[in-house]
Backbone bond lengths (Angstrom), bond angles and torsions (degrees), N, CA, C in turn:
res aa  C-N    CA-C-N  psi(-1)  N-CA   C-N-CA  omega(-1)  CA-C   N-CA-C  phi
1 X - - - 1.440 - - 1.525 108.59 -
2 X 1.136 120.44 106.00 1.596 139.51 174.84 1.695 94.90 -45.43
3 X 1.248 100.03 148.61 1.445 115.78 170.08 1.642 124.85 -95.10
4 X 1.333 124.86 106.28 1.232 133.89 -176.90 1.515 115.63 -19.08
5 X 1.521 145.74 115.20 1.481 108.30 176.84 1.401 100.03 -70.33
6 X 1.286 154.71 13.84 1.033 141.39 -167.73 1.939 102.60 -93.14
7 X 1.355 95.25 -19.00 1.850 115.75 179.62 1.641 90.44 -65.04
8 X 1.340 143.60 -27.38 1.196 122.31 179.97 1.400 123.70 -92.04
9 X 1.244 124.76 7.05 1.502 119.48 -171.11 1.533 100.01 -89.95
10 X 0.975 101.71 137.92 1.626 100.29 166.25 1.419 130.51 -96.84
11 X 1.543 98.45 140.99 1.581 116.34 -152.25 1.530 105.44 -55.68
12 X 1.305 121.14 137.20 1.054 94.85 169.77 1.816 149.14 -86.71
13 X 1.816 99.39 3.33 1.572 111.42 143.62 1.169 125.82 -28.27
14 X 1.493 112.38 -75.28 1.711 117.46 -166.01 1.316 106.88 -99.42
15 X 1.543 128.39 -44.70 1.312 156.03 -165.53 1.494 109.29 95.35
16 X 1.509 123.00 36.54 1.583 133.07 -177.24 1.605 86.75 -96.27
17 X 1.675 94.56 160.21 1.348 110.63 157.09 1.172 139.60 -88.10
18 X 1.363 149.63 -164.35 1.480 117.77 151.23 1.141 120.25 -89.00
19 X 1.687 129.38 -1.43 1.248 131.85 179.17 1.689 113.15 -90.89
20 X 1.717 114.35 -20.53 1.376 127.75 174.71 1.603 90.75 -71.05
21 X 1.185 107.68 -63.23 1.898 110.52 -170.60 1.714 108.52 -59.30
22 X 1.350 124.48 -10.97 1.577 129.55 158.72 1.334 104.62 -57.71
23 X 1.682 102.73 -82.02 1.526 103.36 172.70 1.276 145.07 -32.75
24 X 1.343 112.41 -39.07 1.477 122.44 -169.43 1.525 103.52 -95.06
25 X 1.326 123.38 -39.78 1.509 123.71 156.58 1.354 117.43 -31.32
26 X 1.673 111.10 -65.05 1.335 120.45 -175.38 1.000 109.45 -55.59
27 X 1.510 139.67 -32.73 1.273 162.61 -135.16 1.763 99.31 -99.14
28 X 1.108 102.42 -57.38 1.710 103.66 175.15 1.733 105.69 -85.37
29 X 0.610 125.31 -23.27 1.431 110.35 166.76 1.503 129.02 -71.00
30 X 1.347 120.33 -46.61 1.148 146.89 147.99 1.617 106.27 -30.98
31 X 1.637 130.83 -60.80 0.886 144.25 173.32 1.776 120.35 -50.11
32 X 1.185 97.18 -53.66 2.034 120.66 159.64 1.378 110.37 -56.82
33 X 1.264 124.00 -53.52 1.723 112.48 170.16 1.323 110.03 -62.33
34 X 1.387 124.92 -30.30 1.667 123.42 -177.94 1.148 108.07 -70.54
35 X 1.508 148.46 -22.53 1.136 157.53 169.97 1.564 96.13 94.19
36 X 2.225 114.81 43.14 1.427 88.82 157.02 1.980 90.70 96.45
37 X 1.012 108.21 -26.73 1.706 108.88 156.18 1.570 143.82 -53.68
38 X 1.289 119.19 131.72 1.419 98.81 -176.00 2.121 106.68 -59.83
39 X 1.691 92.31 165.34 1.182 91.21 -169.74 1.579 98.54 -106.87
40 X 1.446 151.72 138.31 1.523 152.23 166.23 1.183 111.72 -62.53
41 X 1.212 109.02 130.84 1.946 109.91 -160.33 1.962 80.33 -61.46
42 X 1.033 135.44 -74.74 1.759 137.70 -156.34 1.529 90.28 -32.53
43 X 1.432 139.20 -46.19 1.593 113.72 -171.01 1.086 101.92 -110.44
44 X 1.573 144.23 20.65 1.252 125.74 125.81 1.688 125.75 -52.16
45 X 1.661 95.89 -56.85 1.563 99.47 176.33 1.775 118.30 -52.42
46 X 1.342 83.19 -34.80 1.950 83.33 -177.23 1.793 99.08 -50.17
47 X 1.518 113.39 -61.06 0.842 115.51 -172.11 2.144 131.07 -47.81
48 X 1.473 86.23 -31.83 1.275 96.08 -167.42 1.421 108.82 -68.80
49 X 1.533 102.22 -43.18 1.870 110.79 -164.99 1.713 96.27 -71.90
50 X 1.222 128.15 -10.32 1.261 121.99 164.85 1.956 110.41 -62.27
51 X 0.599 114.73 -45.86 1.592 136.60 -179.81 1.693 108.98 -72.85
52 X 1.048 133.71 -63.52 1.090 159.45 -159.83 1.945 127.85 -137.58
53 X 1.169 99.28 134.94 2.006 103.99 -151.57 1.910 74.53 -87.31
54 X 0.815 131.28 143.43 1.015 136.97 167.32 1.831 128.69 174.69
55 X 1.395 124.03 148.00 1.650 112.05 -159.69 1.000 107.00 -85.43
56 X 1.698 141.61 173.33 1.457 140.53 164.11 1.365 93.30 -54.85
57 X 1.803 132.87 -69.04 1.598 121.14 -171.91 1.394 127.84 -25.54
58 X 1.749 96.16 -55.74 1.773 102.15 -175.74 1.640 109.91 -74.53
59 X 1.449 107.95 -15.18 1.782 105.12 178.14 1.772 92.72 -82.31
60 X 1.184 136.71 -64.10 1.207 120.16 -171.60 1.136 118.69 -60.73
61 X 1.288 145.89 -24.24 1.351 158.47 158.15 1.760 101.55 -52.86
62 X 0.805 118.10 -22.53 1.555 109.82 -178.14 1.591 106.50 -99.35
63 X 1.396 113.93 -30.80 1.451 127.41 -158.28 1.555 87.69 -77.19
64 X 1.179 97.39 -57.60 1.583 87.66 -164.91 1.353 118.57 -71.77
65 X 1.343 128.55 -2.50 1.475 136.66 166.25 1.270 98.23 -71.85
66 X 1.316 131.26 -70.77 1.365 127.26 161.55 1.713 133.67 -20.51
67 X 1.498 92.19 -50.90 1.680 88.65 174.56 1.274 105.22 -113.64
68 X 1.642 136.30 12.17 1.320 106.31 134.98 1.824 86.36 109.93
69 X 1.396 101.39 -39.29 1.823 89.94 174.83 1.359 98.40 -152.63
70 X 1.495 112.99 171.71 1.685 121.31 170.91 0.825 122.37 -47.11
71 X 1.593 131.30 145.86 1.522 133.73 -166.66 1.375 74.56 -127.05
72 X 1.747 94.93 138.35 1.785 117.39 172.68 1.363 97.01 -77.52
């Protein structure tokens, strides 16, 4: 399932997208089953492309806008 380009504009609430608010959703949930653990970018992404059609590039390209630097 192709991703809307309309999924990239950012909202104008927070200024997230809906594909940042995929991630970061998944991201705390993922985090809550860990009991509060960091999460490994490989089973975040697993998780994400379940949700969302999207490449490892454009997922790390977003992640790290998000956190500000490269995730090993």
């Amino acid at each position: 399932m192709p991703i809307d380009p309309r999924d990239r504009i950012p909202d104008v609430r927070d200024g997230l997208t809906r594909v940042e608010r995929v991630i970061l959703h998944t991201l705390h949930q993922l985090q809550g089953e860990r009991g509060g653990r960091n999460v490994p970018t490989a089973m975040l992404y697993g998780y994400v492309v379940e949700r969302l059609d999207i490449g490892p590039d454009e997922f790390q390209d977003i992640l790290t806008r998000l956190v500000g630097r490269r995730v090993p």
